[in-house]
PATIVO-30299 format. One record per residue (C-alpha): residue in one letter; x, y, z. Coordinates in nm, 4 decimals, padded with zeros to 6 digits, always signed. Layout:
// PATIVO-30299
('A', (X, Y, Z))
...
***
This chain:
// PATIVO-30299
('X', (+09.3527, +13.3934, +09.4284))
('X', (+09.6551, +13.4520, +09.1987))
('X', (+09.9886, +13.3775, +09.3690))
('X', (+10.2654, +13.6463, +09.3883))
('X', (+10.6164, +13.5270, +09.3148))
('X', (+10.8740, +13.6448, +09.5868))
('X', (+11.1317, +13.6950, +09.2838))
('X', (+11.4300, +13.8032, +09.5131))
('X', (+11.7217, +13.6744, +09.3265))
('X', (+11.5248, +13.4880, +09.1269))
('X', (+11.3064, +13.3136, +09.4648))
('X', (+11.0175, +13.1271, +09.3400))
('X', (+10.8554, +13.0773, +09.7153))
('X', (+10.5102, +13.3191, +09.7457))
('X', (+10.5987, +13.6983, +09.7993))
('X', (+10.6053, +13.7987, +10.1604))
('X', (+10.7240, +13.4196, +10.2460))
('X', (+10.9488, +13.3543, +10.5799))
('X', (+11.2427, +13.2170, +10.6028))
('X', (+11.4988, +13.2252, +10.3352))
('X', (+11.5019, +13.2739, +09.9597))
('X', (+11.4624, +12.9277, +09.7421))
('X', (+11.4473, +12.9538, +09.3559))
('X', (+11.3677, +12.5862, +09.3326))
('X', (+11.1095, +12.5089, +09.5771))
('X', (+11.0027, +12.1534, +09.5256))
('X', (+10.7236, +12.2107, +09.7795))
('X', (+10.4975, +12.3529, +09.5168))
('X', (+10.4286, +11.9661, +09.4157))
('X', (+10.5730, +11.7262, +09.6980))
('X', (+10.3227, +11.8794, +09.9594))
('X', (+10.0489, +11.7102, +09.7877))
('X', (+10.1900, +11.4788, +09.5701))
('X', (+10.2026, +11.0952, +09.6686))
('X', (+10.5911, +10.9838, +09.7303))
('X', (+10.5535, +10.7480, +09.4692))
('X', (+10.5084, +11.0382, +09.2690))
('X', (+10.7437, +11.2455, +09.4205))
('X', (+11.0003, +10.9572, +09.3575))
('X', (+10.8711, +10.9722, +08.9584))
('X', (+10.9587, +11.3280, +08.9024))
('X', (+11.2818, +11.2913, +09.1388))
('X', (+11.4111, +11.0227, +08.9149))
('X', (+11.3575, +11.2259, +08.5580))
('X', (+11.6119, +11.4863, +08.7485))
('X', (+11.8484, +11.2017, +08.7823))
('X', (+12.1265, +11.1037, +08.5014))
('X', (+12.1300, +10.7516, +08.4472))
('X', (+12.3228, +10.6156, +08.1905))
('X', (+12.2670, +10.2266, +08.1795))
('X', (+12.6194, +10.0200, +08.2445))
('X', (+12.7486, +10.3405, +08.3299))
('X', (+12.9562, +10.2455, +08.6208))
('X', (+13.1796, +10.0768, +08.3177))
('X', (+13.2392, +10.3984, +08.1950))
('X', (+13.3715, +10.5897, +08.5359))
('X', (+13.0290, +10.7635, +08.5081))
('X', (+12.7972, +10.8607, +08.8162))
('X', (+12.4297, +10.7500, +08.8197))
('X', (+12.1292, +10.8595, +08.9598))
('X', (+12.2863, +11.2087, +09.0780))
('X', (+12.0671, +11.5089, +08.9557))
('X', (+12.1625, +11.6327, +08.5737))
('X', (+12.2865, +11.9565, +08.6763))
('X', (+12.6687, +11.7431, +08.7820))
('X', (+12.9814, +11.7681, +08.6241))
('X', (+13.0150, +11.5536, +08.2860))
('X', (+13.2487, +11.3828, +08.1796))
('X', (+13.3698, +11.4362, +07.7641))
('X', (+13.4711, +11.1826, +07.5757))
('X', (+13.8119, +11.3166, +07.4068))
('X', (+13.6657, +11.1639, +07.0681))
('X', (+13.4004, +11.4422, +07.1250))
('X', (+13.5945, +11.7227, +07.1903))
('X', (+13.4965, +11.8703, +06.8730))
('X', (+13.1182, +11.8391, +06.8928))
('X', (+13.0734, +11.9925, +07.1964))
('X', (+13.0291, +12.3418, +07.3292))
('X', (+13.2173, +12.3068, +07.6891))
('X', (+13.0919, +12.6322, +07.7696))
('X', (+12.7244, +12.4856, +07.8091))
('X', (+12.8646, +12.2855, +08.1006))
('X', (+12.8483, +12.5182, +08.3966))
('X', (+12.8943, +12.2642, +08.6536))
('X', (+13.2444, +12.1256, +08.5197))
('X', (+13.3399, +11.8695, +08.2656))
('X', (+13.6317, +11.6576, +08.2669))
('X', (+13.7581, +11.4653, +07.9479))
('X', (+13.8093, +11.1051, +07.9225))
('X', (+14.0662, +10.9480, +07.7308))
('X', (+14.1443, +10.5712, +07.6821))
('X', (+14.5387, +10.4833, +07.6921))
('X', (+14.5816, +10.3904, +07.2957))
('X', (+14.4312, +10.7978, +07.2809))
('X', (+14.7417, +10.9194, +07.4888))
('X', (+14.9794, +10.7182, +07.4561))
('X', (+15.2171, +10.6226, +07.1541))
('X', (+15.3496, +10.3016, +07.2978))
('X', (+15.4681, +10.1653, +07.6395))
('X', (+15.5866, +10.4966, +07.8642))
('X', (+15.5119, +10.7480, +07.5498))
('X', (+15.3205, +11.0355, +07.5634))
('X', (+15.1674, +11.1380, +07.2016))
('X', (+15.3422, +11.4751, +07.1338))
('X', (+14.9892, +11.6822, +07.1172))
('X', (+14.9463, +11.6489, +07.4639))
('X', (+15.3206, +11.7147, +07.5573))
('X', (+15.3180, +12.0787, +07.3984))
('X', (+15.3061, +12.3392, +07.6783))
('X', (+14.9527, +12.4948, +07.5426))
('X', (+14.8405, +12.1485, +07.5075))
('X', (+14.4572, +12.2223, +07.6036))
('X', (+14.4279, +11.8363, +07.7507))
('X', (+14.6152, +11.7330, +08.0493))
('X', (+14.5924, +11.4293, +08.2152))
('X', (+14.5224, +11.5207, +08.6180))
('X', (+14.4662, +11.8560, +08.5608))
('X', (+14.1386, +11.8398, +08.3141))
('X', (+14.1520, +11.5160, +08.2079))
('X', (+14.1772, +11.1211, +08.3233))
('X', (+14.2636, +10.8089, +08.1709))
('X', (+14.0109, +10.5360, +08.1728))
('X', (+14.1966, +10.1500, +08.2194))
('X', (+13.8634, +09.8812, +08.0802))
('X', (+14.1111, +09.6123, +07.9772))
('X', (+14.4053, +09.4272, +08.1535))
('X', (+14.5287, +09.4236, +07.8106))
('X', (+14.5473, +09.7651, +07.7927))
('X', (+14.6606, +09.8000, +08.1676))
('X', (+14.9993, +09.5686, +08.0593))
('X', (+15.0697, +09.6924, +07.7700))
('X', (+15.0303, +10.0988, +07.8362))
('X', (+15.0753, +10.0938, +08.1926))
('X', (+15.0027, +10.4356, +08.3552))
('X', (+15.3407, +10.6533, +08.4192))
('X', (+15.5273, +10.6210, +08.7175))
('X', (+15.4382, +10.9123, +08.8958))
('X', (+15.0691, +10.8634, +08.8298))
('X', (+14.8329, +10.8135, +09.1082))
('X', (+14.4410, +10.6426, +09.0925))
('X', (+14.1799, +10.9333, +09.0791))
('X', (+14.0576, +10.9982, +09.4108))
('X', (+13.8522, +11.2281, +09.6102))
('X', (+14.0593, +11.4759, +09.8271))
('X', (+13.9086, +11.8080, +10.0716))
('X', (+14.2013, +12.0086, +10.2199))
('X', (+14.4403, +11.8233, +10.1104))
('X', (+14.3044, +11.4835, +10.2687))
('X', (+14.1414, +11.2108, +10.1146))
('X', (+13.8029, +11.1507, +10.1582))
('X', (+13.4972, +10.8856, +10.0727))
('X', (+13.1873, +11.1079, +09.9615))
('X', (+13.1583, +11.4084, +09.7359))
('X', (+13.0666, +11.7483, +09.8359))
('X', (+13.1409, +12.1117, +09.8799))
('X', (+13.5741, +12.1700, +09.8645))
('X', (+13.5844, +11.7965, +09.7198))
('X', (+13.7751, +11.7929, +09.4592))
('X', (+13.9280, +11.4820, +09.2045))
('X', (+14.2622, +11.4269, +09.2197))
('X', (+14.5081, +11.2072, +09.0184))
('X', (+14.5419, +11.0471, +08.6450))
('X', (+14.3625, +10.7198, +08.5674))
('X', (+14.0836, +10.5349, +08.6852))
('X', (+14.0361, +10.1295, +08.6595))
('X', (+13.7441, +09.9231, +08.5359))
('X', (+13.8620, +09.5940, +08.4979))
('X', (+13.6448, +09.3063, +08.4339))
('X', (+13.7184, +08.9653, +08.5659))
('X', (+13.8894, +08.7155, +08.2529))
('X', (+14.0537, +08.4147, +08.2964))
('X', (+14.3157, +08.4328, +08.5402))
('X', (+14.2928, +08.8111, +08.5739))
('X', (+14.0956, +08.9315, +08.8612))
('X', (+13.8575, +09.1900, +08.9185))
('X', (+14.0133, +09.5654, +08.9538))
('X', (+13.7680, +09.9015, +09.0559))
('X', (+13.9598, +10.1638, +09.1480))
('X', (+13.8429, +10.5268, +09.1319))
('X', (+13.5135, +10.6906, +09.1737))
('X', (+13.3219, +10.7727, +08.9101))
('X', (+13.4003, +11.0973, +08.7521))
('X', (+13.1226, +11.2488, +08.6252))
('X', (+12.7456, +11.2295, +08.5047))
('X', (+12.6719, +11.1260, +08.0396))
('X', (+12.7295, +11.4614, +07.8847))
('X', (+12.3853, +11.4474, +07.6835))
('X', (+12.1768, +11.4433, +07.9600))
('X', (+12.3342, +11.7441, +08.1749))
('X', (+12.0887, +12.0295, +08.2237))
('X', (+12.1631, +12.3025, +08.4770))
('X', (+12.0220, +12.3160, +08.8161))
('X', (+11.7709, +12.6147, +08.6814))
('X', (+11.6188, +12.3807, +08.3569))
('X', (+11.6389, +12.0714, +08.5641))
('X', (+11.4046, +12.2052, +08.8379))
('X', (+11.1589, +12.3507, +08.5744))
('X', (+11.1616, +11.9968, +08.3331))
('X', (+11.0515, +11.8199, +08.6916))
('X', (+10.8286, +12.0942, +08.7646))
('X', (+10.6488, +12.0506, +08.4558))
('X', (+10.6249, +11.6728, +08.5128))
('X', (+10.4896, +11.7194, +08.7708))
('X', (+10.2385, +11.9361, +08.5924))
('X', (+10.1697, +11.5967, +08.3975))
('X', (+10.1054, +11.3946, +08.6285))
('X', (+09.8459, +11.6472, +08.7878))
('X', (+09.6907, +11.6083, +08.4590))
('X', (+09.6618, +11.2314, +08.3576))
('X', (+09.3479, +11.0632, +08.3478))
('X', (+09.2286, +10.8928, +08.6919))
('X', (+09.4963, +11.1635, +08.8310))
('X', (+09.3927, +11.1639, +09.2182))
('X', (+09.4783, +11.5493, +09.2361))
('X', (+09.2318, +11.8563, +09.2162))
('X', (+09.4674, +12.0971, +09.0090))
('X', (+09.3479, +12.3917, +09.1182))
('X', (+09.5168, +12.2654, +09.4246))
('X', (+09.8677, +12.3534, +09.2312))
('X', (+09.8218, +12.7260, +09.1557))
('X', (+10.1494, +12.7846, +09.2799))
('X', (+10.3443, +12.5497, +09.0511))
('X', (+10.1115, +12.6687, +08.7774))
('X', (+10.2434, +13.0280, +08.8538))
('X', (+10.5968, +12.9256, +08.8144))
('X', (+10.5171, +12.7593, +08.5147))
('X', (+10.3181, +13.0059, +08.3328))
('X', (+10.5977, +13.2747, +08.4159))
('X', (+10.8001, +13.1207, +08.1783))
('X', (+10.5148, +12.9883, +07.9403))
('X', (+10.5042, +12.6613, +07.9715))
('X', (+10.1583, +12.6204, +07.9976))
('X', (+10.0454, +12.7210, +07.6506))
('X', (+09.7671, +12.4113, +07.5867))
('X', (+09.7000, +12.4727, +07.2112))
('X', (+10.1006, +12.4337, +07.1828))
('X', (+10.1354, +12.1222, +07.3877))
('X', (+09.8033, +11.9721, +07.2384))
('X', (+09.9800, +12.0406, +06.8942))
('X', (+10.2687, +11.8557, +06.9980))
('X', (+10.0702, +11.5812, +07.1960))
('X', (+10.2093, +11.6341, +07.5007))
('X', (+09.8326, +11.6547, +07.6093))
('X', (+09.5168, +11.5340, +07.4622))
('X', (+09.2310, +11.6945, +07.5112))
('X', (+09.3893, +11.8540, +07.7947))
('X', (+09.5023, +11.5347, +07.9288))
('X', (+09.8220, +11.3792, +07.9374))
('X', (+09.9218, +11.1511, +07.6342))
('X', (+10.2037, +11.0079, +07.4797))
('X', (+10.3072, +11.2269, +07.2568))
('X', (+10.4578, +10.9313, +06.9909))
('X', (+10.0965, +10.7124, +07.0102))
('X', (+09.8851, +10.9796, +07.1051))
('X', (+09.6952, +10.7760, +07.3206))
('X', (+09.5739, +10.9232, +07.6823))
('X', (+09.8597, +10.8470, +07.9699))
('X', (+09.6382, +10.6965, +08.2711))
('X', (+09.7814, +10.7587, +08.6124))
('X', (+09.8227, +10.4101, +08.6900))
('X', (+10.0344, +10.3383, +08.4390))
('X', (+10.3429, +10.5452, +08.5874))
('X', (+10.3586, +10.3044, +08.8300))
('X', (+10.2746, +09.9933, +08.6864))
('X', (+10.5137, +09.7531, +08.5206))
('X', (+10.5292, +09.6971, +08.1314))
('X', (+10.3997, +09.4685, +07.9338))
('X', (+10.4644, +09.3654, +07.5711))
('X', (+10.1076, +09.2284, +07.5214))
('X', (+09.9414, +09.3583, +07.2221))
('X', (+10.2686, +09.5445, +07.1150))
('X', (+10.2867, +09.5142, +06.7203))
('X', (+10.6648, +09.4025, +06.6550))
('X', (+10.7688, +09.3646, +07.0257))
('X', (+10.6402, +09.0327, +07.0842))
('X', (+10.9851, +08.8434, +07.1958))
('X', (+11.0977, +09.1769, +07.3575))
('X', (+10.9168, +08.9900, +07.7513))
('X', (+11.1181, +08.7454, +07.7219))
('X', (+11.4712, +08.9145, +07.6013))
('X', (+11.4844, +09.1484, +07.8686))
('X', (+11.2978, +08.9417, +08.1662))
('X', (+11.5326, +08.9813, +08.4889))
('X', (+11.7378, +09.2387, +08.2855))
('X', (+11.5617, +09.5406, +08.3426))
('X', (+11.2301, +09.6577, +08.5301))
('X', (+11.0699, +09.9737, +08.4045))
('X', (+10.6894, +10.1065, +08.4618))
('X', (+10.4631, +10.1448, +08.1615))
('X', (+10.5185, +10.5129, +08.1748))
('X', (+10.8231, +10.6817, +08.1712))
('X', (+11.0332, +10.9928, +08.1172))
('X', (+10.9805, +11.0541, +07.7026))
('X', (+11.2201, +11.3104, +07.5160))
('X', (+11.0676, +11.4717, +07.1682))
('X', (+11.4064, +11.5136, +07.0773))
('X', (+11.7055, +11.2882, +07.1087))
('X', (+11.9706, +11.3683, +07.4100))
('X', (+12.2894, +11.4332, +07.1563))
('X', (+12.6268, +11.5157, +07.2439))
('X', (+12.6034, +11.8629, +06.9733))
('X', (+12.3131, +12.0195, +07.2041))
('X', (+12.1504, +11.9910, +07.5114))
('X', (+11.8067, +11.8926, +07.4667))
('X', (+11.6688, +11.8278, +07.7778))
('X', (+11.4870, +12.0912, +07.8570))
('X', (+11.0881, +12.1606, +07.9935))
('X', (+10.9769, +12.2299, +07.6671))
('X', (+11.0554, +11.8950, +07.5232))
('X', (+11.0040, +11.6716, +07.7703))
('X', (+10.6778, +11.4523, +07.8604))
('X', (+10.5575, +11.1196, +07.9867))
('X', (+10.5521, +10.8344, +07.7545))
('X', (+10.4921, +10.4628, +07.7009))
('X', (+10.7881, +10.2688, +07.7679))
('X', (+10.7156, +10.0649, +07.3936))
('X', (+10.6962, +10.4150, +07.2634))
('X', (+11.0351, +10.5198, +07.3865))
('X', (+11.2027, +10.1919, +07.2940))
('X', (+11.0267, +10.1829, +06.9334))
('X', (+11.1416, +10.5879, +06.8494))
('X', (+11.4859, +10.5087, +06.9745))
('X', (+11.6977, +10.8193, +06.8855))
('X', (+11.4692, +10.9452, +06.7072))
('X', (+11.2916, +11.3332, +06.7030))
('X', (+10.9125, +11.2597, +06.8053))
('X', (+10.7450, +11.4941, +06.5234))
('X', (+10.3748, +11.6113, +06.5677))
('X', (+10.1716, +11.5482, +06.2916))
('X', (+10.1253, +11.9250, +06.2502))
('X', (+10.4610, +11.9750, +06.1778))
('X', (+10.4912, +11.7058, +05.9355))
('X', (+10.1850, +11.8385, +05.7340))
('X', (+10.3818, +12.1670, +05.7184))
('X', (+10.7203, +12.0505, +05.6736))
('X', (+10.7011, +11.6920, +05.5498))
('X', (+10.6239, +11.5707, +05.2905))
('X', (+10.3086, +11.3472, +05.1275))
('X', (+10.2838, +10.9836, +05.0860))
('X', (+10.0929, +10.7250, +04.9457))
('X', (+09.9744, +10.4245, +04.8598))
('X', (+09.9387, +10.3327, +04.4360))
('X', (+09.7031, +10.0901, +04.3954))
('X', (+09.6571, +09.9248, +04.0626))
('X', (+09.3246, +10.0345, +03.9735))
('X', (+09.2754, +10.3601, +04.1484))
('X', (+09.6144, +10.4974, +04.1137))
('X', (+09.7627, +10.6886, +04.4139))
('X', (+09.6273, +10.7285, +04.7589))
('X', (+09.7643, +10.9794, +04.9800))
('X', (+09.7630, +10.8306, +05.3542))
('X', (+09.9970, +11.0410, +05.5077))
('X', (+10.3252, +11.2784, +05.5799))
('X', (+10.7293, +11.1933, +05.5724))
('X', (+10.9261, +11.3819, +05.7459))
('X', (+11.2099, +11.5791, +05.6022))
('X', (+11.5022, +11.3117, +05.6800))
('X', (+11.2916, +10.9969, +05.5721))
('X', (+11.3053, +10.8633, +05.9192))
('X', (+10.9319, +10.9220, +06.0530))
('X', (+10.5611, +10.8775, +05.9075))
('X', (+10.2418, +10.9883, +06.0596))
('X', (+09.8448, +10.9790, +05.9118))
('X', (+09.5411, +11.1556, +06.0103))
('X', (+09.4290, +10.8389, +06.2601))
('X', (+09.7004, +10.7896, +06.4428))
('X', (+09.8890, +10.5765, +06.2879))
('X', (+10.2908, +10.5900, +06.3285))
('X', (+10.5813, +10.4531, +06.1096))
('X', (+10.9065, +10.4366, +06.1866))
('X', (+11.2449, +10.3457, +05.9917))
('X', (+11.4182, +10.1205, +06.1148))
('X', (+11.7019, +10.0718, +05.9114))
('X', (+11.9021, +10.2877, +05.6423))
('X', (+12.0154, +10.0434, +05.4336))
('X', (+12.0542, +10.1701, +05.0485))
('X', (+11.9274, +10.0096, +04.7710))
('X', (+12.1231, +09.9938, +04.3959))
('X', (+11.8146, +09.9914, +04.1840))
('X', (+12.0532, +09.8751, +03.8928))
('X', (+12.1968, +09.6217, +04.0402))
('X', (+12.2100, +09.2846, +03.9368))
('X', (+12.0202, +09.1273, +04.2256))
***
């Protein structure tokens, strides 16, 4: 039976459905779906920048929030991308010249910055609290409806006021939180529209890793809404090893994702260079051997999180690429470049590609190298 899209105003429920309209129907996995599993794809949705609360940001609220812009990033980013808000962030020794002065940029009447209107200070030092105190007619950021204060975000909430506290307990200076958070990491905002169809087709994944408990020609409807906007296209996602063999796989090992591994916890064992990395961060951080995986880097310039680069990876494999593009070995072949080995008998062996900026090696079997470091070497130097 092929499933008919509804498509009024851009409804993804089946055509003829009751009720009202719903272009994001989650339904289309989370009726069948396991809630652990439901909780898996739920928490890719989520921003979740690590120590974020330091930074005034929000965590684990769905991408599609408003973001907050570093003002030392103005320039590299296209606001306009941001259709749920923004609001710039600026630390004192950024706005003010000393003790009670404002830096003349933002004084000019076109000034596009201003401080409670579009923009907040952020306090993370008593040091910086003393010695450029906040003006005197300044208030804390807070969360006001109607014109009264309230608790919780929502619909009519808006943020009100200049500066927002994150002082750390030191020495004799106590503790000091004051302000809500103001806004999700700009890099990983995606609108409501690409952050339904990135869970969507994680979803999708998980129907397809190996030991996966679901029949998926019990998902027709989510394949529908995936196909309508070709995201299903298997020779592409096998070229980029999204899936293997039509299975789920990691796309920087290439190795088959097995459903119990989304669930399960890490482990370093048998991880080539990541031996100490149990013990560093035991009790610091619990993650599953599977998780969320980007092919390209979330960046400040452009918004890369999107359903056609996203996939479920090993956690080693995310730590080890780092900020990194994940390049298929089919694009390296085209766009990379050979390497070898030269051996002093036999002269040079070719083994495998480099890619374009030096940073990523892949061969024929599998095997993965990655740079980690761009130190330059003087070949006439001395030493």
């Amino acid at each position: 039976m092929t499933i008919r899209l509804c498509g009024s105003d851009g409804c993804r429920l089946e055509y003829g459905h009751p009720g009202k309209h719903n272009k994001f129907p989650e339904k289309v996995w989370t009726d069948l779906f396991r809630s652990k599993d439901t909780d898996k794809v739920n928490k890719a949705g989520y921003a979740t920048p690590r120590g974020g609360d330091k930074g005034a940001y929000q965590n684990h609220v769905y991408r599609n929030n408003k973001v907050i812009i570093p003002f030392e990033r103005l320039g590299n980013v296209d606001l306009n991308n941001y259709k749920d808000g923004y609001v710039i962030r600026l630390f004192p020794n950024q706005y003010f010249e000393s003790s009670g002065v404002v830096k003349p940029e933002f004084l000019h009447p076109d000034a596009f910055v201003k401080v409670g209107v579009n923009a907040f200070l952020l306090y993370r030092t008593h040091a910086s609290f003393r010695e450029l105190p906040p003006l005197r007619n300044w208030e804390v950021r807070h969360l006001e409806k109607n014109g009264q204060t309230v608790t919780r975000r929502g619909k009519d909430v808006n943020d009100v006021g200049h500066y927002v506290l994150r002082l750390s307990s030191i020495s004799t200076d106590r503790e000091r939180k004051e302000g809500p958070p103001q806004g999700i990491f700009a890099p990983e905002y995606a609108d409501a529209e690409t952050n339904y169809l990135s869970r969507a087709f994680l979803a999708w994944l998980i129907i397809k890793t190996h030991n996966s408990p679901y029949d998926g020609s019990d998902f027709e409807h989510l394949e529908t809404i995936l196909n309508n906007h070709n995201l299903i296209n298997i020779s592409h996602l096998e070229g980029k090893s999204i899936l293997n063999n039509s299975i789920t796989s990691c796309p920087l090992c290439e190795k088959t994702i097995m459903y119990e591994q989304l669930h399960e916890m890490v482990s370093f064992d048998g991880a080539s260079g990541l031996a100490n990395s149990q013990q560093q961060v035991a009790g610091a951080t619990r993650s599953t051997s599977v998780n969320l995986f980007h092919m390209v880097p979330l960046v400040y310039e452009t918004l890369e999180h999107k359903p056609e680069q996203v996939a479920w990876g090993h956690a080693i494999c995310n730590t080890r690429l780092g900020q990194r593009e994940c390049l298929p070995l089919s694009e390296l072949k085209e766009e990379g470049t050979p390497v070898g080995y030269i051996h002093e008998d036999s002269g040079a062996e070719g083994f495998g590609w480099i890619s374009n900026d030096e940073q990523f090696i892949r061969t024929e079997n599998g095997d993965v190298w990655i740079k980690i470091t761009d130190a330059e070497f003087d070949l006439d130097s001395e030493d």
